[in-house]
C-alpha positions as CSV (number, residue, x, y, z in Angstrom):
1,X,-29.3,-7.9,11.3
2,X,-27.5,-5.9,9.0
3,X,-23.3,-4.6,9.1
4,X,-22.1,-1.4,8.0
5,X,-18.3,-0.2,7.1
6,X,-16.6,2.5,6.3
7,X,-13.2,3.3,4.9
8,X,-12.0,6.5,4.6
9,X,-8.9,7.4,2.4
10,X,-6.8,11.1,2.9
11,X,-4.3,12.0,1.0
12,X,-3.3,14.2,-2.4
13,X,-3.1,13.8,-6.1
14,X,-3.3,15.6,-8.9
15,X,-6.0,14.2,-11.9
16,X,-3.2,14.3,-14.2
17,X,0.8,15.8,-15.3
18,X,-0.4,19.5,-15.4
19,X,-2.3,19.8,-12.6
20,X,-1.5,20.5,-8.7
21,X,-1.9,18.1,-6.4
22,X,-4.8,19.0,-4.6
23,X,-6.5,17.5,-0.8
24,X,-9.0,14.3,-1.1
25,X,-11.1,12.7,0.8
26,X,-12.6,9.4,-0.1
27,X,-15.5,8.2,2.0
28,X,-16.7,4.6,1.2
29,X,-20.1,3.1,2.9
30,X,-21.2,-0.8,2.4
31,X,-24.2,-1.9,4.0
32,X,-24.2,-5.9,4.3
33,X,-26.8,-8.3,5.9
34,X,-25.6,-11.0,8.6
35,X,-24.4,-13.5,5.5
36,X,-21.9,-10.1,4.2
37,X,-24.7,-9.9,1.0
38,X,-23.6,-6.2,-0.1
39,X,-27.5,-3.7,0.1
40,X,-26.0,-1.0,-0.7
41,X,-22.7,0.8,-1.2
42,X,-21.7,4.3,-1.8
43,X,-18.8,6.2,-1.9
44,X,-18.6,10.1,-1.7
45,X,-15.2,12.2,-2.9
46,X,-14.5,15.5,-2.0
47,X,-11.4,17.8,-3.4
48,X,-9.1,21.0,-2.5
49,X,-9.5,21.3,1.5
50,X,-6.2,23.9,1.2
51,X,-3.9,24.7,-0.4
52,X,-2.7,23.3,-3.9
53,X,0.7,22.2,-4.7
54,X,2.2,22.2,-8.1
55,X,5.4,20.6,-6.9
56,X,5.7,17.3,-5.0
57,X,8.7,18.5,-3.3
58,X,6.5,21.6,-2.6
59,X,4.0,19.6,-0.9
60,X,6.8,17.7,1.1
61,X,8.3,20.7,2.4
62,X,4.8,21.9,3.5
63,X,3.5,19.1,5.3
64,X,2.0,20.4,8.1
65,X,-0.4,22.4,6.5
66,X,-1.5,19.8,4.0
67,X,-1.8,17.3,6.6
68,X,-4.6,19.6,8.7
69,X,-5.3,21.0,5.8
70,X,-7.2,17.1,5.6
71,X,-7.6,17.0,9.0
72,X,-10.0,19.8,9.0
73,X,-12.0,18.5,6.2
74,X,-12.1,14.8,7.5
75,X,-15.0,15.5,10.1
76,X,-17.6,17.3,8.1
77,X,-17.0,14.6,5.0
78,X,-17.3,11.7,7.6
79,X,-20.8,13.7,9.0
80,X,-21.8,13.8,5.4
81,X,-21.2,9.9,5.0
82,X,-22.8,9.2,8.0
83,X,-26.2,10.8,7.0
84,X,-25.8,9.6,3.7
85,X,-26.0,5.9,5.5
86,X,-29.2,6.9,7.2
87,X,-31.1,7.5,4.0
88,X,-30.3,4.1,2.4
């Protein structure tokens, strides 16, 4: 018998001080067997679902949009993870 979990992470960041803070999605698969012996793992990352921010206060002002803005790329990233656990 083997396990499988998944963790998904949402939020923004910005790769470093001059850049905007842009959407991600972090998708992390584990595949275990019944004593939780790791088969396989992957992880897939995706980027920019919306809008970019260059301000932090920007992005707290305009929350709403930012947080669909995630919402709406959540379920095609978690399709994509899902049929990337098929082809283990």
């Amino acid at each position: 018998m083997t396990w499988s979990r998944h963790r998904i992470k949402t939020g923004y960041g910005a790769q470093d001080v001059t850049s905007s803070f842009q959407s991600v999605i972090k998708v992390e698969t584990v595949l275990e067997d019944k004593n939780g012996q790791v088969l396989v793992a992957k992880d897939m990352e995706k980027r920019d679902f919306g809008e970019s921010y260059f301000l932090y206060s920007k992005l707290l002002e305009n929350n709403k949009p930012a947080v669909e803005a995630l919402r709406q790329g959540l379920l095609p990233m978690a399709n994509e993870a899902m049929l990337a656990l098929m082809t283990f």
